[in-house]
MDAnalysis code that builds the backbone (N, CA, C; Angstrom):
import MDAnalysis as mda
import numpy as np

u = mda.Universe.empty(387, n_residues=129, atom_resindex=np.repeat(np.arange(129), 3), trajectory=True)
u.add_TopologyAttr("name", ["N", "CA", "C"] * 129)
u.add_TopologyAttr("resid", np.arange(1, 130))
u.add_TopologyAttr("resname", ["UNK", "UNK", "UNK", "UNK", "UNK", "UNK", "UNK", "UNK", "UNK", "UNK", "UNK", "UNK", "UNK", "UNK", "UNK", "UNK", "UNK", "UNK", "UNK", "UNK", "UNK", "UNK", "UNK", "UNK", "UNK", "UNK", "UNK", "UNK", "UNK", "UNK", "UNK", "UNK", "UNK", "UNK", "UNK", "UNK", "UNK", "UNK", "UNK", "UNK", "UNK", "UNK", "UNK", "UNK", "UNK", "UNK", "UNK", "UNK", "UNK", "UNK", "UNK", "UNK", "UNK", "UNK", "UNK", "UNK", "UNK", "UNK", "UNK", "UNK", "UNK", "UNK", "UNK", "UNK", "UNK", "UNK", "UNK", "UNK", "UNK", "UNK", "UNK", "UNK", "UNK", "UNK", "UNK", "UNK", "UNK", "UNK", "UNK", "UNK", "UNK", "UNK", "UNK", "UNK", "UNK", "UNK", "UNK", "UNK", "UNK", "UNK", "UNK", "UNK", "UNK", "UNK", "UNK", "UNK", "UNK", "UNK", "UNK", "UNK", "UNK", "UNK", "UNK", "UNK", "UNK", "UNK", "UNK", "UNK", "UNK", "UNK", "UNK", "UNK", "UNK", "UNK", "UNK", "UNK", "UNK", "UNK", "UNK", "UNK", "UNK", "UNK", "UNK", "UNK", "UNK", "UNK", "UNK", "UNK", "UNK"])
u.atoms.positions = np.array([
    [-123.111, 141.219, -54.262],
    [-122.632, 140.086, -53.503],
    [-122.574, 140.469, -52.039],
    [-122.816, 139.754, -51.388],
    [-122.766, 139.718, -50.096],
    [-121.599, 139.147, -49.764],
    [-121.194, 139.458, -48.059],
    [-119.475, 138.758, -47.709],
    [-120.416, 137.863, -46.333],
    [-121.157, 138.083, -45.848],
    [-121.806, 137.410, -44.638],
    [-122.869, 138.700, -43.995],
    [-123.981, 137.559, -43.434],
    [-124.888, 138.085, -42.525],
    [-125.224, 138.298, -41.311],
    [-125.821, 138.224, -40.451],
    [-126.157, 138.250, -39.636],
    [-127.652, 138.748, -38.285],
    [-127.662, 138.448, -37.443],
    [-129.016, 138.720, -36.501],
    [-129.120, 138.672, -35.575],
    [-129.274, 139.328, -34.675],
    [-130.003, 138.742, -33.355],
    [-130.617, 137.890, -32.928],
    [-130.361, 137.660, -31.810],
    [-131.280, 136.304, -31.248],
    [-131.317, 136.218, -29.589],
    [-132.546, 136.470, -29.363],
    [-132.932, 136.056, -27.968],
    [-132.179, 135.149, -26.579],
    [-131.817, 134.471, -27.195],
    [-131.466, 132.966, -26.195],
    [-130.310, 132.626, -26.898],
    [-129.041, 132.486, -26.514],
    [-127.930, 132.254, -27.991],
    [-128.196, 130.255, -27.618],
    [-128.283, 130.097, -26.137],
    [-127.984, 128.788, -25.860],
    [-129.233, 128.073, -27.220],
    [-130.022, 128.453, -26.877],
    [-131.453, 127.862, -27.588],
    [-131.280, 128.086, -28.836],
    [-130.629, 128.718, -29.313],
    [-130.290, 129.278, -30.914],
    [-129.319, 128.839, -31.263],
    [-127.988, 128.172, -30.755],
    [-127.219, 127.170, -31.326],
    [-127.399, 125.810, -30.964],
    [-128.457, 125.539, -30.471],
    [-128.910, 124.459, -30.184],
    [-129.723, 123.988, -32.085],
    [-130.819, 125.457, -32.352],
    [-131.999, 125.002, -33.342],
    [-130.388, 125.035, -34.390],
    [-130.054, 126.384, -34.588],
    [-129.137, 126.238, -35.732],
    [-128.199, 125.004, -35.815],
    [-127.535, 124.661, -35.073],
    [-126.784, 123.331, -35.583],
    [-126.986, 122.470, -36.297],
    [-128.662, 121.742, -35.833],
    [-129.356, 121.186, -35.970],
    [-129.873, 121.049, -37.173],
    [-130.170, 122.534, -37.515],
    [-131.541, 122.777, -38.304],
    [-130.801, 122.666, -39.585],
    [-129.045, 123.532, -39.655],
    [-128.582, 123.260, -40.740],
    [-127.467, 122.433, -41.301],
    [-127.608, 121.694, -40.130],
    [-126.775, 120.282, -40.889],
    [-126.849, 119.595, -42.069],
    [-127.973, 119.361, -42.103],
    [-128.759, 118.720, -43.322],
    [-128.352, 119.555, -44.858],
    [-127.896, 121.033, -44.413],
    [-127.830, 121.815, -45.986],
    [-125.840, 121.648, -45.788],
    [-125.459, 120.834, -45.042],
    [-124.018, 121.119, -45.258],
    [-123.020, 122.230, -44.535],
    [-123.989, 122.596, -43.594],
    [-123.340, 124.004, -42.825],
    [-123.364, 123.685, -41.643],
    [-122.067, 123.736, -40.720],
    [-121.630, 123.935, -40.002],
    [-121.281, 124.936, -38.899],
    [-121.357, 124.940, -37.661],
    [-120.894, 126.339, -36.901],
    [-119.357, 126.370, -37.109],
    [-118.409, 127.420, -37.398],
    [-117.216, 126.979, -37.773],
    [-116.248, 128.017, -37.156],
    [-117.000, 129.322, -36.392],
    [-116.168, 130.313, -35.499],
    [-117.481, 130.542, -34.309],
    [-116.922, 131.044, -32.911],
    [-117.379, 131.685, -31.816],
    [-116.105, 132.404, -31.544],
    [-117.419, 133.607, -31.220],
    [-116.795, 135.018, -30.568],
    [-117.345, 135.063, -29.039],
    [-116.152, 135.353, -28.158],
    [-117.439, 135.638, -26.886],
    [-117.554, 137.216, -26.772],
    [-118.051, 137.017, -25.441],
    [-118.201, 139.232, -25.600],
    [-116.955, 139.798, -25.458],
    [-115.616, 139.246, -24.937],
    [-114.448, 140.214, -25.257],
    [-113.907, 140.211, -26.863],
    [-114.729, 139.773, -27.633],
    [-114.427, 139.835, -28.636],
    [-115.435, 140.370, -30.188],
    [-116.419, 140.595, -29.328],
    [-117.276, 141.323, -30.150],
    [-117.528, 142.825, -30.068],
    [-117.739, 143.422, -31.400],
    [-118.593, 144.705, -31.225],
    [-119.867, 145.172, -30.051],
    [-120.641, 144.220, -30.087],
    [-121.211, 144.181, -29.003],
    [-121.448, 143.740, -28.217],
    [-120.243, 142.789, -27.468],
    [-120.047, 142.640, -26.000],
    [-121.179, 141.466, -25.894],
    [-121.420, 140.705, -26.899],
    [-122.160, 139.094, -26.779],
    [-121.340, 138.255, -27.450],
    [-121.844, 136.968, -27.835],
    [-121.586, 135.816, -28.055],
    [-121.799, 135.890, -29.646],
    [-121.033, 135.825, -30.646],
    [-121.441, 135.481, -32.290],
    [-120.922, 134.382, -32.308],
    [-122.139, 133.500, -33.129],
    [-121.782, 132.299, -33.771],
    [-121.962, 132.590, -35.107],
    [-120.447, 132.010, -36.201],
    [-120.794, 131.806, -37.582],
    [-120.916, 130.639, -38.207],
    [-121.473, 130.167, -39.091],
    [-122.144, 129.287, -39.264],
    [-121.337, 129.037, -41.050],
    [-120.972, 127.997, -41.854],
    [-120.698, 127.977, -42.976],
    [-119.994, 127.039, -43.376],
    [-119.144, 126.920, -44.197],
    [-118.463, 125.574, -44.816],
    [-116.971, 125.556, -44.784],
    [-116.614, 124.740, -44.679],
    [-114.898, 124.833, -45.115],
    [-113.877, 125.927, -43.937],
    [-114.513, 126.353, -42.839],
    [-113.942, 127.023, -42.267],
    [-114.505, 128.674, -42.268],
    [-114.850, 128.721, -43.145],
    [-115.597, 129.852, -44.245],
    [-117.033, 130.533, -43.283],
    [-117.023, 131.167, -42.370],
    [-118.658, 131.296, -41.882],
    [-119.477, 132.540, -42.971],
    [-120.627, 132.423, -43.214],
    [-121.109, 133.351, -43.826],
    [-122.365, 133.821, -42.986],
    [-122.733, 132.850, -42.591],
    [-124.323, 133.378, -41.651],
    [-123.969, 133.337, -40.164],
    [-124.291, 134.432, -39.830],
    [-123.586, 134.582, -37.974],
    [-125.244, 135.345, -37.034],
    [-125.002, 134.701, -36.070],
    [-126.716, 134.837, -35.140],
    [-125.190, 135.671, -34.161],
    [-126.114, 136.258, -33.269],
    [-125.518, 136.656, -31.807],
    [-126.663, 137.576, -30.655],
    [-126.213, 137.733, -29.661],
    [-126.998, 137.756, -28.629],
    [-126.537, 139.455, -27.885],
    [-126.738, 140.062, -27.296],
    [-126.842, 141.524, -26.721],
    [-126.675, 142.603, -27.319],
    [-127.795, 142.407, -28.529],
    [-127.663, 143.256, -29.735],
    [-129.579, 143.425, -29.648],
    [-129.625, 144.597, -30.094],
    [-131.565, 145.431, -30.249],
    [-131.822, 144.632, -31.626],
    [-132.885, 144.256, -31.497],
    [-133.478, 144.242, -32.736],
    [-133.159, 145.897, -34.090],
    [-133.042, 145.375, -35.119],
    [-132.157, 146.376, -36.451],
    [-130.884, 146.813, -35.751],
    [-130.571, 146.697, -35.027],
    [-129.057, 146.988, -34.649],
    [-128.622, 145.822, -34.913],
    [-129.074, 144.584, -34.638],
    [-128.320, 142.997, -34.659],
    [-128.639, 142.698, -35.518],
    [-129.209, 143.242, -36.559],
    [-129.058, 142.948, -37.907],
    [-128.020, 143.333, -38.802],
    [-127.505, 142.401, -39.116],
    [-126.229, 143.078, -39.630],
    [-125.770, 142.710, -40.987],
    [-125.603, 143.180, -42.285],
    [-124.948, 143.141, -43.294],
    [-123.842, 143.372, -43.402],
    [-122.647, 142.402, -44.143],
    [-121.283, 142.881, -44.525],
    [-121.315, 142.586, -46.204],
    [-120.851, 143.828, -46.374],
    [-120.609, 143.725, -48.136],
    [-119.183, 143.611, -48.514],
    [-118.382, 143.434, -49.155],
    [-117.002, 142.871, -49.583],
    [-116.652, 144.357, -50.282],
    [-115.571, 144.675, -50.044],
    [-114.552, 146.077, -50.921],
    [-113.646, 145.213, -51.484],
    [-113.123, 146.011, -52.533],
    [-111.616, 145.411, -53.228],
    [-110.783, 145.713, -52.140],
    [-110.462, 147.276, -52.048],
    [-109.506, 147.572, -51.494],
    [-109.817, 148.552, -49.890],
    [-108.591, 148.937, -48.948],
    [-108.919, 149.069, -47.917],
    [-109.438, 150.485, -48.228],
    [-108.902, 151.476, -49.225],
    [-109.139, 152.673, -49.351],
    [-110.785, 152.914, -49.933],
    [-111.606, 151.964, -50.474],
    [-112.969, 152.055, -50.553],
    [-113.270, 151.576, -49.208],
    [-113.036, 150.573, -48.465],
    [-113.791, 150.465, -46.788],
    [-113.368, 152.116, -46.344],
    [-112.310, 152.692, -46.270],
    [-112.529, 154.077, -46.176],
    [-113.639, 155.222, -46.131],
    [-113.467, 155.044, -47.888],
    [-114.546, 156.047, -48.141],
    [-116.062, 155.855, -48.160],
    [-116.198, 154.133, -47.955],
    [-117.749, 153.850, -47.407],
    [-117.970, 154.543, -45.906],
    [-116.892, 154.213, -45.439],
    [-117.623, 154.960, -43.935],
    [-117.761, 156.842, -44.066],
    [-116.575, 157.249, -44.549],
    [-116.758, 158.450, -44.933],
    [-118.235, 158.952, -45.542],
    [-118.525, 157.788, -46.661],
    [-119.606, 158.653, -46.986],
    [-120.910, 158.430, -46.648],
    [-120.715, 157.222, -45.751],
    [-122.420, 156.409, -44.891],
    [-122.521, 157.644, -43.968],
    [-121.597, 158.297, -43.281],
    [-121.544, 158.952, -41.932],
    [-122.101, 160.507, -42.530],
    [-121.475, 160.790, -43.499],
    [-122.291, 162.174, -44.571],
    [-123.375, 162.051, -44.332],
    [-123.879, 160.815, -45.195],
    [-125.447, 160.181, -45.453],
    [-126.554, 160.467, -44.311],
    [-125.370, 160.346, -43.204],
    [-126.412, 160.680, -42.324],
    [-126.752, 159.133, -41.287],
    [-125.488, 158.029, -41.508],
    [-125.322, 157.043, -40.772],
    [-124.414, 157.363, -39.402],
    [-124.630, 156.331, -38.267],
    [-124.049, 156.463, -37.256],
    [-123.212, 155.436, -37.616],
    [-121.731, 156.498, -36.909],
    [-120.126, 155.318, -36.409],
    [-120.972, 154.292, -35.796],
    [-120.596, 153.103, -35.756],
    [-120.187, 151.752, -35.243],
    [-118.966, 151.172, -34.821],
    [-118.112, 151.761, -35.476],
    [-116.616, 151.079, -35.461],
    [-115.846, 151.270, -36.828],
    [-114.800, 152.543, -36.532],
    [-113.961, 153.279, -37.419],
    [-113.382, 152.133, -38.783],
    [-112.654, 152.252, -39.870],
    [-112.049, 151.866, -40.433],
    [-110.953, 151.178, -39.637],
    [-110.834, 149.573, -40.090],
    [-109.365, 149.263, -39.466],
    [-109.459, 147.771, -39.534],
    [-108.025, 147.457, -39.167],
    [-107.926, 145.669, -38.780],
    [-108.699, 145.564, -37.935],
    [-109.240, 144.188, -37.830],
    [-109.940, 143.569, -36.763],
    [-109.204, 142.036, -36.999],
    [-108.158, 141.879, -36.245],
    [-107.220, 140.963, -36.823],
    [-107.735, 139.441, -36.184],
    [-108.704, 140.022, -34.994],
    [-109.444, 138.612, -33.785],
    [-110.647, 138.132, -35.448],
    [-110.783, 139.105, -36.099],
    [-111.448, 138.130, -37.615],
    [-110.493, 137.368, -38.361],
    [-109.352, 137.911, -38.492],
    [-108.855, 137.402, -39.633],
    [-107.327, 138.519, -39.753],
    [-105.861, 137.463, -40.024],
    [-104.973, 138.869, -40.038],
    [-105.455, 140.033, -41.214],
    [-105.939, 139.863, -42.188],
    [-105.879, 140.861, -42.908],
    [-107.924, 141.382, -43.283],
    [-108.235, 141.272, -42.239],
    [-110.049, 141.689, -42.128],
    [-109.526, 143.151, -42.075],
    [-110.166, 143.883, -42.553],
    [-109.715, 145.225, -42.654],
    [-111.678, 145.863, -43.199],
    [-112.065, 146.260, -42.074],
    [-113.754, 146.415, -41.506],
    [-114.109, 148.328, -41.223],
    [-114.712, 148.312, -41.643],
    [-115.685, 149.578, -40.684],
    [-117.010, 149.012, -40.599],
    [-117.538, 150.305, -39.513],
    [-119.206, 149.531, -39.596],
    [-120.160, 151.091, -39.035],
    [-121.048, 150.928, -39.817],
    [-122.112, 151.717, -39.241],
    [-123.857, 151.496, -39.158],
    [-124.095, 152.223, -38.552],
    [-125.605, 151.888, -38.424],
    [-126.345, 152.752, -39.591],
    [-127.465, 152.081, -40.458],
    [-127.759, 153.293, -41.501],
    [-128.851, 153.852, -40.916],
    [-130.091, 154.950, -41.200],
    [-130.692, 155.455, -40.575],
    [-131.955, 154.926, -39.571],
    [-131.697, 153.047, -40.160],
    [-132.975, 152.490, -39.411],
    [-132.281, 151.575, -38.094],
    [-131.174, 151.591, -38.258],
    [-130.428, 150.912, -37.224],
    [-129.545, 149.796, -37.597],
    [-130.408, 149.160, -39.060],
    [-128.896, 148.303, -38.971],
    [-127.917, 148.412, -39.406],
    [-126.972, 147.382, -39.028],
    [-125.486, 147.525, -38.749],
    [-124.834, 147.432, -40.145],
    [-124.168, 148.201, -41.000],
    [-123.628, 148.047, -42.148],
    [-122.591, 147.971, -41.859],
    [-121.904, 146.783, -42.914],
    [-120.260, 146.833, -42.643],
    [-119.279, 146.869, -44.595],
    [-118.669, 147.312, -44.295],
    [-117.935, 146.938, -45.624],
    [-116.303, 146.581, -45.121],
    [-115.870, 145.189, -45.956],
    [-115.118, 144.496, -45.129],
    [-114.039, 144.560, -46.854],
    [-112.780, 144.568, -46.368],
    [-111.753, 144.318, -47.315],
    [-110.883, 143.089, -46.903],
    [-110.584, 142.040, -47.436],
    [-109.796, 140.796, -46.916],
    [-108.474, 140.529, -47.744],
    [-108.315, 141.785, -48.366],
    [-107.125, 141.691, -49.321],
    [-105.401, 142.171, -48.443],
    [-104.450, 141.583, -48.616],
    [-103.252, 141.929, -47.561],
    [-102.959, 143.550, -48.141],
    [-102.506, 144.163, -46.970],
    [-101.773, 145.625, -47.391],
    [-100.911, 145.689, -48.282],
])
C-alpha cells in the first residue's frame, strides 16, 4: 500500500493550472498547499485528493528522481525508526531524520531518504503517541 505520491514539475503555476483541471472529472480535488517555508525542499507542494485526504502531490524546486517521491505507511513510530536506520545502512542518503512534522498533520510522524537513485523515500506513521 501506498500512503501518497509525488513529483516534480517544471512550472508549478502551469501545473496547477493542467492538474485541477485535468482531475476534476475523476473526483479529485487540490485539498492542501505548502509554500517553501514549509517544505523539505524549499518549493511549493500541491496535494491533490478527496475528502480533505491528499494522496497525489506535484511540487516545484526539486531535481528530477529527487522530486520523485514515495511515502509508504508504518504502524508504528518505532518501525519509521528503524526504516531510516536501515535505508541509511543500505547505503541511502538522510533526507530528513525521524520525527513530527506537525505543519502535515499533529500526529505525521515521517523520516525520509533518498535511495541510491535519488528518489525520495519516506515512511510515514499517523498513529498518536
Amino acid at each position: 500500500m501506498i500512503d501518497h505520491i509525488g513529483f516534480a514539475v517544471s512550472d508549478i503555476a502551469r501545473s496547477r493550472a493542467f492538474y485541477d483541471a485535468a482531475l476534476a472529472p475523476l473526483g479529485l480535488a487540490r485539498v492542501m498547499e505548502f509554500g517553501p517555508d514549509q517544505t523539505e525542499s524549499g518549493g511549493t507542494a500541491l496535494g491533490y485528493g478527496r475528502e480533505g485526504e491528499p494522496f497525489f502531490w506535484i511540487g516545484d524546486n526539486e531535481k528530477v528522481g529527487e522530486g520523485t517521491h514515495i511515502a509508504l505507511p508504518a504502524a508504528t513510530r518505532d518501525a519509521v525508526d528503524a526504516f531510516h536506520a536501515a535505508a541509511l545502512a543500505a547505503g541511502g542518503r538522510d533526507h530528513g531524520a525521524p520525527g513530527l512534522r506537525e505543519h502535515y498533520g499533529p500526529d505525521y510522524y515521517a523520516a525520509f531518504v533518498f535511495d541510491p537513485d535519488g528518489v525520495n523515500l519516506e515512511a510515514v506513521c499517523r498513529a498518536k503517541a
